[in-house]
C-alpha positions in Angstrom: 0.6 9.3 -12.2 4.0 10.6 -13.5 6.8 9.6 -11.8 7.8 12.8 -10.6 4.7 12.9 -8.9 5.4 9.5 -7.8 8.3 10.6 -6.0 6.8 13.0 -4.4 4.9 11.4 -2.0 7.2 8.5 -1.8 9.7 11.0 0.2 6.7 11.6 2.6 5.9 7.8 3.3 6.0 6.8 7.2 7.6 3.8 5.8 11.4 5.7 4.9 14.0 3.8 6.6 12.2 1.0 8.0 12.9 -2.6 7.1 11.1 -3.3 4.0 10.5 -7.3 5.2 8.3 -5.1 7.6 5.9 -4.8 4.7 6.1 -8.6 3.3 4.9 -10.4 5.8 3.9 -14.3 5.5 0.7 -14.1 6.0 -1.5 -11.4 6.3 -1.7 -12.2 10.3 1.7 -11.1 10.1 0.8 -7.6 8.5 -0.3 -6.2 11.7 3.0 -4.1 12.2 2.8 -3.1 8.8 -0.9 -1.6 8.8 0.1 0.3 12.0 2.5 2.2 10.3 0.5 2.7 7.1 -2.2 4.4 9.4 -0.1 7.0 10.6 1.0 7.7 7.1 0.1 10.9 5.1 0.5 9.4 1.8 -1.1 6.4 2.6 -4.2 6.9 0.2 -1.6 8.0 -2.9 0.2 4.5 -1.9 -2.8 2.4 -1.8 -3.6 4.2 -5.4 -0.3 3.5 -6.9 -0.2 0.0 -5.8 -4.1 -0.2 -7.1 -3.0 1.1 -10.7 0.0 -0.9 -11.0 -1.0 -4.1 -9.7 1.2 -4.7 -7.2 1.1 -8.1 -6.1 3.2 -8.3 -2.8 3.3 -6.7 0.4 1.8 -4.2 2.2 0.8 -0.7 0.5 -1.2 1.7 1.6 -2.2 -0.2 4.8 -3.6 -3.1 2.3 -2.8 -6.5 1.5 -2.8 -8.4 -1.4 -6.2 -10.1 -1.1 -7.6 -6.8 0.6 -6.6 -4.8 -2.9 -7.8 -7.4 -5.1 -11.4 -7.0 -3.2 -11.1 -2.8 -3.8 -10.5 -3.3 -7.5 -13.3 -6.4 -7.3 -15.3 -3.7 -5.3 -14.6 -0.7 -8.0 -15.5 -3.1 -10.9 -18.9 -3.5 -9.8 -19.9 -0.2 -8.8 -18.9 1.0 -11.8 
């Protein structure tokens, strides 16, 4: 993804002007208010990607936590 492209859908995200701590929770009980954002979000599947690709290892992206995007790419790897 280029970053212009990037950008892009970062300037649509339901998440603009909200807290970030919103989306680093403790635990991922505490992600609840997080995910309820991300579900409302039209970017949330380009977020998700991006945070797929890159390896993000913190936080809340695309309505996913860390151990819920490490299953994905788990997931991917074996269908593949």
């Amino acid at each position: 993804m280029t970053a212009p492209s990037v950008a892009s859908w970062r300037k649509r995200a339901a998440c603009q002007g909200i807290d970030p701590e919103t989306f680093y929770p403790v635990s991922d009980e505490d992600a609840e208010e997080a995910k309820a954002i991300c579900a409302v979000c039209p970017v949330r599947q380009a977020c998700l990607e991006h945070a797929l690709a890159h390896r993000e290892r913190e936080g809340v992206w695309g309505g996913a936590t860390e151990r819920e995007r490490r299953r994905i790419l788990r997931q991917r790897r074996k269908s593949a």
